[in-house]
SEKOLDREN-828595 format. One line per field, with one value per residue (C-alpha): x, y, z; residue number from 0. Coordinates in pm, whole numbers, plus 50000, padded with zeros to 5 digits. Example, Ala and Ser with C-alpha at 12.3 -4.5 7.8 and 13.67 -1.06 7.14 Angstrom:
px: c(51230, 51367)
py: c(49550, 49894)
pz: c(50780, 50714)
dokol: c(0, 1)
# end
This chain:
px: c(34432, 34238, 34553, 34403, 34539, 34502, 34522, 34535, 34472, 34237, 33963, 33886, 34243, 34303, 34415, 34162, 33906, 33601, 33528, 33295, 33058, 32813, 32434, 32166, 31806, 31686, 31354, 31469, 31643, 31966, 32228, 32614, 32765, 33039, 33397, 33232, 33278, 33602, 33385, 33074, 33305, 33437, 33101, 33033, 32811, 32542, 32629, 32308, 32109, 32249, 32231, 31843, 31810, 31941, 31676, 31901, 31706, 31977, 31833, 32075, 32280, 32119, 32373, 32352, 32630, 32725, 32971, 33229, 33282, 33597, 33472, 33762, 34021, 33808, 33551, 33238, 33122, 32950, 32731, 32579, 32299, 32427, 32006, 31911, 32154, 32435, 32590, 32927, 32756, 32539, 32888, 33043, 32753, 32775, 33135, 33075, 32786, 32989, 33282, 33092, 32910, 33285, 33335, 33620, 33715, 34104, 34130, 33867, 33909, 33661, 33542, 33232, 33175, 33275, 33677, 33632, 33397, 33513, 33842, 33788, 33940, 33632, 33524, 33801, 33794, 33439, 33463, 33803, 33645, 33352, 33543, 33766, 33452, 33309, 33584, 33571, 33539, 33594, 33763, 33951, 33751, 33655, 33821, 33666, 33709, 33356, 33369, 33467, 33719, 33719, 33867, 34232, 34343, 34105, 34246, 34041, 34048, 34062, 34256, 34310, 34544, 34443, 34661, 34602, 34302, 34347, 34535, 34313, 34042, 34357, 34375, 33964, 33902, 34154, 34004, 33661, 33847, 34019, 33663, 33428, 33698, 33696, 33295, 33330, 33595, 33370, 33378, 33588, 33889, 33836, 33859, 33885, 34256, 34211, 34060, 34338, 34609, 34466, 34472, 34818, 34931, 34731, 34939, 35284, 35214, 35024, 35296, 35013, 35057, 34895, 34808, 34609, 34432, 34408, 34108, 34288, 34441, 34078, 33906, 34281, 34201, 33805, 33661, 33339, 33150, 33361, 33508, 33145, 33067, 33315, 33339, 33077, 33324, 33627, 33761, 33885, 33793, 34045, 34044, 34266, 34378, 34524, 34681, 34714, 34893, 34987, 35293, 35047, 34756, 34519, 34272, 34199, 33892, 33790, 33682, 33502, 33378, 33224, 33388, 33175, 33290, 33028, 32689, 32446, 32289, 32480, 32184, 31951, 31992, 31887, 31641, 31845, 31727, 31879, 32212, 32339, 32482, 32591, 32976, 32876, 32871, 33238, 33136, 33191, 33539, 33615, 33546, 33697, 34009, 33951, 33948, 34232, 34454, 34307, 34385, 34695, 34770, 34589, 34787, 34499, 34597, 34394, 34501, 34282, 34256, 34045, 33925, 33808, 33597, 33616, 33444, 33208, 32922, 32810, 32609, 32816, 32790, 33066, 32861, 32699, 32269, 32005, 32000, 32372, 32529, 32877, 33087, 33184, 33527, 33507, 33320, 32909, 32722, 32472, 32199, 32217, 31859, 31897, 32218, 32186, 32191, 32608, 32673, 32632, 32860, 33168, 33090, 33076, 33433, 33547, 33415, 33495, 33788, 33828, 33730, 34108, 34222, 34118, 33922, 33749, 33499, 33382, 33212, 33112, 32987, 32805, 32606, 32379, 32019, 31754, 31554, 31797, 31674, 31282, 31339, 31554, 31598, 31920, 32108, 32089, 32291, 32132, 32302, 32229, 32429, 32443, 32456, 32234, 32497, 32782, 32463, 32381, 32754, 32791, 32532, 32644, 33010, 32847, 32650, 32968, 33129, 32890, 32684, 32323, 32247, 31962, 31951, 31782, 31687, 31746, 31414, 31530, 31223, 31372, 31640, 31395, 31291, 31652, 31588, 31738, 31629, 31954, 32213, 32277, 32103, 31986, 32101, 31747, 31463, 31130, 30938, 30956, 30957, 31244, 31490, 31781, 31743, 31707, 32046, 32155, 32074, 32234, 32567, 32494, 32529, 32874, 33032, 33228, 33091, 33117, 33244, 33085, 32983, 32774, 32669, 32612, 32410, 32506, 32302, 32156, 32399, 32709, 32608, 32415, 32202, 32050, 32192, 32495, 32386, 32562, 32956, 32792, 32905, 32643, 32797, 32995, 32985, 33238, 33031, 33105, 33478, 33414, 33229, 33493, 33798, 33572, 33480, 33837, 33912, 33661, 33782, 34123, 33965, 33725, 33430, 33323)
py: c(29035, 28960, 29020, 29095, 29081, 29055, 28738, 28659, 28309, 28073, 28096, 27691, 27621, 27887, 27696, 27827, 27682, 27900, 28075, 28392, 28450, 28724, 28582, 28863, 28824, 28704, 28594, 28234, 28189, 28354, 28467, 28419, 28722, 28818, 28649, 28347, 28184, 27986, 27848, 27774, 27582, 27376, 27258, 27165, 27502, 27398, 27713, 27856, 27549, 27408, 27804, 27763, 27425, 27553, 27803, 28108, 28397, 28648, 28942, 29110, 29026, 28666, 28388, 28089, 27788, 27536, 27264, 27176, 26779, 26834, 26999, 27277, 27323, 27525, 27295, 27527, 27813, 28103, 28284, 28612, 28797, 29149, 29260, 29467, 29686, 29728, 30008, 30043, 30008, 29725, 29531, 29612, 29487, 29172, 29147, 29170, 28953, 28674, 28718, 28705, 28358, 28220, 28301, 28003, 27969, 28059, 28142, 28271, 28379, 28691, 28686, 28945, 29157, 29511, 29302, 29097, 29300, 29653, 29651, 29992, 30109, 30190, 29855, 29694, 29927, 29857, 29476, 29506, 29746, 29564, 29229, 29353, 29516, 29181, 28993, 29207, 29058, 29164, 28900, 29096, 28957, 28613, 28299, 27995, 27848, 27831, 28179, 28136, 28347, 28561, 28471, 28474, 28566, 28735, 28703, 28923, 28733, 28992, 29044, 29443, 29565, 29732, 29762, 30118, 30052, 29788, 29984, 30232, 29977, 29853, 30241, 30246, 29924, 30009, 30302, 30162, 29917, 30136, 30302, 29968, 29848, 30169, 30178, 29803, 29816, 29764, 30146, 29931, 29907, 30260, 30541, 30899, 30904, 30508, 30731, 30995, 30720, 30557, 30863, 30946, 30574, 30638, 30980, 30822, 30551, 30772, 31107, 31331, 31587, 31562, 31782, 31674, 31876, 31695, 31790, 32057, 32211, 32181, 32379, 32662, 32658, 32754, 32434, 32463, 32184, 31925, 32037, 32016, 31661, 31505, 31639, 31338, 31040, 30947, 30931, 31271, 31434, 31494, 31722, 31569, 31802, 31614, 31764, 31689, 31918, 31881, 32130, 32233, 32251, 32610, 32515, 32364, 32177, 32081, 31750, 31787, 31477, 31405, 31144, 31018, 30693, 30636, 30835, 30678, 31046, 31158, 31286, 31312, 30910, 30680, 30412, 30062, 29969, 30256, 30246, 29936, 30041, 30356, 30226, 30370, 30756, 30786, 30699, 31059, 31072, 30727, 30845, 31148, 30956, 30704, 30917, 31134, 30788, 30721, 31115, 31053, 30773, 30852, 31223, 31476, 31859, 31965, 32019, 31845, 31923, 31690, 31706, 31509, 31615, 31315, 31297, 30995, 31126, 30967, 31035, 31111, 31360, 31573, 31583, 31892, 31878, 32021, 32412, 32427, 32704, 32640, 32864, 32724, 32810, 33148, 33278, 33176, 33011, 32756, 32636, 32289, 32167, 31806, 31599, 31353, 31634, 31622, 31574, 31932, 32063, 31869, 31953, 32322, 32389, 32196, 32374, 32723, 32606, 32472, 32848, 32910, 32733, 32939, 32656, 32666, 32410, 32247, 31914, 31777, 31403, 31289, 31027, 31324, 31212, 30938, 31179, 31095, 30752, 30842, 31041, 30868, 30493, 30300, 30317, 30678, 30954, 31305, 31585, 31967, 32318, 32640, 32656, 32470, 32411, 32253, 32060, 31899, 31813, 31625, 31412, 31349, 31322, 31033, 30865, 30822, 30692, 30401, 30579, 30656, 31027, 31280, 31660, 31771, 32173, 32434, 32609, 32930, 32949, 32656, 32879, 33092, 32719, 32747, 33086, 33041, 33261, 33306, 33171, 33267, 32951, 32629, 32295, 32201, 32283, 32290, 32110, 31734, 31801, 31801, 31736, 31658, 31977, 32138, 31988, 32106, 32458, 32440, 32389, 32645, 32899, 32775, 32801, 33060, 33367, 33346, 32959, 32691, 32395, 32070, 31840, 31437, 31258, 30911, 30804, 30503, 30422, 30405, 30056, 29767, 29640, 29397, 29135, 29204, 29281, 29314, 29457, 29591, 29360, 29390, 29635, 29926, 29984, 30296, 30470, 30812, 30778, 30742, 30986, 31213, 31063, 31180, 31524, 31552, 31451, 31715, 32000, 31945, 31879, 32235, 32060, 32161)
pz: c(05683, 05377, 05044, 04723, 04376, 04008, 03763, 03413, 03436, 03294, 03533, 03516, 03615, 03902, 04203, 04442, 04696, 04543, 04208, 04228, 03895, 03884, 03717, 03600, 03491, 03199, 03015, 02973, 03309, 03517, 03278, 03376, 03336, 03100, 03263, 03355, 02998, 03070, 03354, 03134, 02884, 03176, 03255, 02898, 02815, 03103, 03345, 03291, 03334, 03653, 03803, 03680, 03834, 04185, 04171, 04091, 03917, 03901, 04117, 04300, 04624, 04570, 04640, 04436, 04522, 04262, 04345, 04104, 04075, 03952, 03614, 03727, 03986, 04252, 04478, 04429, 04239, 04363, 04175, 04261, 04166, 04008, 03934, 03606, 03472, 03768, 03867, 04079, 04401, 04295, 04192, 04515, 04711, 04475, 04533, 04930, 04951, 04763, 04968, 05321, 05152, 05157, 05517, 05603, 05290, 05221, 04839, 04594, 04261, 04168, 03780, 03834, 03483, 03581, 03676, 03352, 03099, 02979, 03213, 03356, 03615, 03810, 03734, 03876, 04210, 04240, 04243, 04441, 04710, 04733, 04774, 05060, 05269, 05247, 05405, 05698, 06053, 06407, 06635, 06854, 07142, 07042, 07198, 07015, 06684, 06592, 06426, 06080, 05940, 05668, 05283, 05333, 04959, 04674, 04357, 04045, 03754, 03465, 03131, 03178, 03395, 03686, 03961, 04028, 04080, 04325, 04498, 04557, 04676, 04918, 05051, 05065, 05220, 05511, 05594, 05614, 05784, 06055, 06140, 06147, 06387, 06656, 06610, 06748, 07036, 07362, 07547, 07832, 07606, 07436, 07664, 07510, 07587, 07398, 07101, 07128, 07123, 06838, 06587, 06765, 06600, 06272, 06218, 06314, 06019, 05771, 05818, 05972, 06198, 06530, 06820, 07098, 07402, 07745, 07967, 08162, 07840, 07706, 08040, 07969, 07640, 07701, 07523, 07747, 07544, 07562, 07871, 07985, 07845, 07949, 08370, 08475, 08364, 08492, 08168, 08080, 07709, 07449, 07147, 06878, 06603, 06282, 05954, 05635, 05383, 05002, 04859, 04572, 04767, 04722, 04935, 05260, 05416, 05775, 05897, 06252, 06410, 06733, 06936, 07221, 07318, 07537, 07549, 07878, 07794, 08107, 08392, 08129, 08127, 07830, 07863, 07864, 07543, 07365, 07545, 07429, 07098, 07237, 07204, 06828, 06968, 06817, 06455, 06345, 06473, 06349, 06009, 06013, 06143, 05899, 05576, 05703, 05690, 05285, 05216, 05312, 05135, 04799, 04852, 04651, 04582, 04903, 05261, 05517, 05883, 06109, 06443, 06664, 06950, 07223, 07544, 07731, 07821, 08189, 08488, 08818, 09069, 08883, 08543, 08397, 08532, 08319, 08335, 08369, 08101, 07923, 07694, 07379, 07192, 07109, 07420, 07256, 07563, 07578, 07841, 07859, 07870, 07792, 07892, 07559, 07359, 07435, 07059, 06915, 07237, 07123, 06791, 06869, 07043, 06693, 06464, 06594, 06637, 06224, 06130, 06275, 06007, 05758, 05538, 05251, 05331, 05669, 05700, 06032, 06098, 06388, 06454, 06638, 06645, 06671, 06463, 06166, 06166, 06208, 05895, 05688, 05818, 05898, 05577, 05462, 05603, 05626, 05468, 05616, 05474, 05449, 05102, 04890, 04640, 04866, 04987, 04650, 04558, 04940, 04857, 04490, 04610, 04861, 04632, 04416, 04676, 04723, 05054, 05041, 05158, 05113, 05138, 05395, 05414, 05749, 05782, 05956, 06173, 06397, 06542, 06752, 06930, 07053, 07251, 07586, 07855, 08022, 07763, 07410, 07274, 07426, 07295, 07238, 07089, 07299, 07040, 06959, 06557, 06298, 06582, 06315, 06160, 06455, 06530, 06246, 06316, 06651, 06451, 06214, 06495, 06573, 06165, 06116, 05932, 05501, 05549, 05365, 05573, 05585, 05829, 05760, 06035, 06008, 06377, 06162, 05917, 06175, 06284, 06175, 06462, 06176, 05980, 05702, 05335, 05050, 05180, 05536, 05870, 06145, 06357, 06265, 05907, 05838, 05721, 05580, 05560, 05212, 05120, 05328, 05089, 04793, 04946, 04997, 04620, 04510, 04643, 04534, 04159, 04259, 04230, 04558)
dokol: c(0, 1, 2, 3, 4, 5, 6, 7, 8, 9, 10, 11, 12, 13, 14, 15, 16, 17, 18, 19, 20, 21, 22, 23, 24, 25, 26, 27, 28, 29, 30, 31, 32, 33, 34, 35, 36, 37, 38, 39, 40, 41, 42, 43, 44, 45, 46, 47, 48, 49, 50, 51, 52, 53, 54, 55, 56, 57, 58, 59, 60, 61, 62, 63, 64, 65, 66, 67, 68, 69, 70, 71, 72, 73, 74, 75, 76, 77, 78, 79, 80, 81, 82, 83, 84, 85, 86, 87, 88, 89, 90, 91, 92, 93, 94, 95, 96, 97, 98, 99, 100, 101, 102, 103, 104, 105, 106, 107, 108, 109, 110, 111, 112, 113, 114, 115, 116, 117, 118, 119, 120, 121, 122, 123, 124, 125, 126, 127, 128, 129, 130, 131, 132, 133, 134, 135, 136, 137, 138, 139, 140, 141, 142, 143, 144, 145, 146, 147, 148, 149, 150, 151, 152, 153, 154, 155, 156, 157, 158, 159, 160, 161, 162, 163, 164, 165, 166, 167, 168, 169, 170, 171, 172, 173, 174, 175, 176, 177, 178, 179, 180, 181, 182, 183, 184, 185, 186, 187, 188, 189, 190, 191, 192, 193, 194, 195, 196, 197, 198, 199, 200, 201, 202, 203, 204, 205, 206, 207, 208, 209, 210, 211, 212, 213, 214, 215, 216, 217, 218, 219, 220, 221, 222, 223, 224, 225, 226, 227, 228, 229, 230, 231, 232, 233, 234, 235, 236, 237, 238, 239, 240, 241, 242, 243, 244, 245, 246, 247, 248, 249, 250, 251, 252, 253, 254, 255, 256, 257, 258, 259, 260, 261, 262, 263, 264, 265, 266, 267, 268, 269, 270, 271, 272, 273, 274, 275, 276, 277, 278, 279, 280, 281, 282, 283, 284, 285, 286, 287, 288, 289, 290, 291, 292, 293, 294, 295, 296, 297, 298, 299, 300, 301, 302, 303, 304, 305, 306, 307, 308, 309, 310, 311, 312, 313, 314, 315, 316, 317, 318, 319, 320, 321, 322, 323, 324, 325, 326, 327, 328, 329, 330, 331, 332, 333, 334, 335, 336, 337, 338, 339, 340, 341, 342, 343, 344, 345, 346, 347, 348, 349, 350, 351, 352, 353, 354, 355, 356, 357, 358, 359, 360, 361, 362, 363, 364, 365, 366, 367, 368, 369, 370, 371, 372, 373, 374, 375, 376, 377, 378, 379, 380, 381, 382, 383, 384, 385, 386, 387, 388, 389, 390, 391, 392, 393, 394, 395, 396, 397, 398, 399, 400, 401, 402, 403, 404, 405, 406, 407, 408, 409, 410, 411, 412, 413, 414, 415, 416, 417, 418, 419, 420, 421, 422, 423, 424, 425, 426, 427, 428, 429, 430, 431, 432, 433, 434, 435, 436, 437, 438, 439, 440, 441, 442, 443, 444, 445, 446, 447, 448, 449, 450, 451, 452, 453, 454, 455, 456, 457, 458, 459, 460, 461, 462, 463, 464, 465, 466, 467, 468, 469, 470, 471, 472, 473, 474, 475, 476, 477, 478, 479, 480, 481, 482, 483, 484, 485, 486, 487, 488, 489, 490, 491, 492, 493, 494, 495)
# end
């Protein structure tokens, strides 16, 4: 496990492996960036020049390395491209890229501007955060020693003090953590009781309260979707309810994410080419575990209840067919017309099930549909309410949390495409178009009357199937816990 921590040293005379500089543009060549002057004297005022002679320009996530001939303590310097005018997220993608550069390397010292510059604490998170995403790896399955391991010991070189702020990246960076590593875990070594035993362990560490529903207390308790999932596999579903209270709480949100550990699309199979990242089907219950364990550690005025709706969604001659009608929580019923279509019936016993809990505000995450990524790519998570307000403060609460999102609207003449001739609705529509705000819709039906409520599709931006950039591995990414912590952080401070 990657330690991080701050120092007050003279960067030249660390005792490190690798020193970390940030370099912007400029007209007459890259710039080092403000902290980097205790290096530039080392090397006799010629930083700038020997970044320019390597071919460094400064742009940003651009990785520049410079050994160090013994002009200081470390054996190479790393500089990194922070682009025009950075923001937080572009120094946390700096801080990230750098640190994955140094893959094998055991120490680094960190002297980007935001840690060394003004000293503020969002500054300091921001390179600390970004740092600690970076060093992520998953070996759990990996034998050899040809993988190279991740930086060992990050040390921020900065005059300010800002362990608060460290700590909070600590609390961050765990939870992102926690959720890239479930999103990984082959669907042979996490089952949905796997998932249930997980968040079971996560509550025992964190002090959360946990209940969780078996398959025949789901079918007693008249969970019909994810009863109805989860009959073709021969690993039983789970509904896991976890808790989250504060003694001067006044309000109370709802975290509902759907947990499908594996999704072949049940008899409605996938092609083989789309199944092979399905392990990823969980990433909405990973995060909503994930930002419950950061909640409880950063401890905001809010209570927080999270669910998470787990089933594995496979073909068998027990699973629900096309045509087949189940009865949601609360006694709704749906015609199953398409088998893939399994997210929205988890997420429907959940979130009937959150309007018990009297809350405030209800967010649900899925990664629900492909048609998230034909609209909006890999990277940026859509966002779907009821209320064009809680709407735009989601996606500003995600941006300032570091993860791209967009607003996407609920045109209300998409319901009637969810007419079901024998059912109250159908799980799909029986047009091709808009199918994630169709999905959407669907879930709409199932929020409880005068509740707030918004829906992040994160199909794309729950795993990398390209190569790492900036702080993301390829793989899961952990995405959205984040912007659930600072949801969470919101409502306590009534912004939303």
């Amino acid at each position: 496990m990657t330690t991080i921590s701050l120092d007050s040293g003279n960067l030249a005379g660390i005792d490190v492996d690798a020193i970390v500089i940030g370099v912007a543009p400029a007209e007459a060549g890259p710039a080092p960036a403000a902290g980097s002057e205790d290096l530039d004297r080392a090397l006799d005022g010629r930083l700038a020049e020997a970044l320019g002679a390597l071919g460094a320009t400064g742009k940003a996530g651009e990785i520049t390395k410079l050994p160090a001939l013994g002009a200081v303590t470390a054996k190479v310097v790393v500089a990194v491209g922070l682009g025009d005018s950075p923001a937080a997220e572009d120094v946390r993608r700096a801080a990230g890229a750098a640190i994955r550069s140094l893959a094998g390397t055991a120490r680094v010292a960190v002297a980007l501007p935001a840690a060394s510059g003004d000293g503020s604490a969002e500054g300091i998170e921001a390179v600390a955060l970004g740092a600690l995403l970076g060093a992520y790896s998953f070996d759990s399955y990996r034998t050899g020693d040809e993988h190279k391991s991740p930086v060992e010991e990050i040390r921020l070189v900065t005059s300010a003090s800002g362990e608060a702020a460290v700590e909070r990246a600590r609390t961050l960076a765990a939870s992102v953590r926690l959720v890239r590593d479930l999103v990984n875990t082959p669907p042979s070594h996490l089952s949905p009781e796997d998932l249930a035993d997980e968040a079971e362990r996560v509550a025992g560490e964190t002090g959360l309260s946990i209940e969780v529903l078996d398959e025949k207390g789901l079918v007693e308790g008249g969970y019909g979707g994810i009863a109805g999932v989860g009959q073709g596999s021969v690993n039983p579903p789970r509904l896991v309810r976890l808790s989250y209270t504060h003694p001067e709480a006044s309000k109370t949100l709802a975290l509902v994410g759907k947990g499908i550990t594996f999704d072949s699309g049940g008899l409605s199979l996938k092609p083989a080419e789309a199944m092979d990242w399905m392990k990823s089907d969980m990433g909405g219950a990973a995060a909503v575990l994930g930002a419950l364990a950061g909640i409880a550690g950063l401890a905001p005025k809010v209570n927080v209840v999270g669910y998470l709706a787990i089933a594995e969604n496979m073909p068998s001659g027990t699973a629900q067919r096309p045509s087949d009608v189940l009865r949601i929580y609360g006694g709704k019923t749906v015609e199953v017309l398409n088998t893939d279509a399994e997210g929205r019936l988890v997420l429907a016993d959940a979130l009937v099930r959150s309007g018990e809990d009297s809350p405030d505000l209800i967010v649900d995450v899925a990664t629900l549909t492909g048609a998230q990524l034909v609209a909006l790519g890999t990277r940026t998570t859509g966002v779907m309410a009821n209320d064009d307000d809680v709407r735009e403060k989601v996606v500003a609460a995600a941006d300032r949390a570091g993860e791209p999102s967009w607003g996407m609207p609920l045109p209300a003449e998409l319901r009637k495409g969810l007419d079901s001739a024998v059912a109250d609705i159908a799980n799909i529509s029986g047009e091709r178009w808009g199918g994630m705000l169709v999905a959407g819709t669907f879930l709409k039906e199932f929020v409880p009357d005068g509740v707030r409520w918004a829906h992040l599709d994160i199909a794309g931006p729950a795993f990398n199937k390209g190569e790492p950039y900036g702080y993301t591995p390829k793989g899961g990414t952990g995405a959205a816990a984040r912007t659930l912590i600072q949801i969470a952080e919101d409502v306590a401070a009534g912004i939303l």
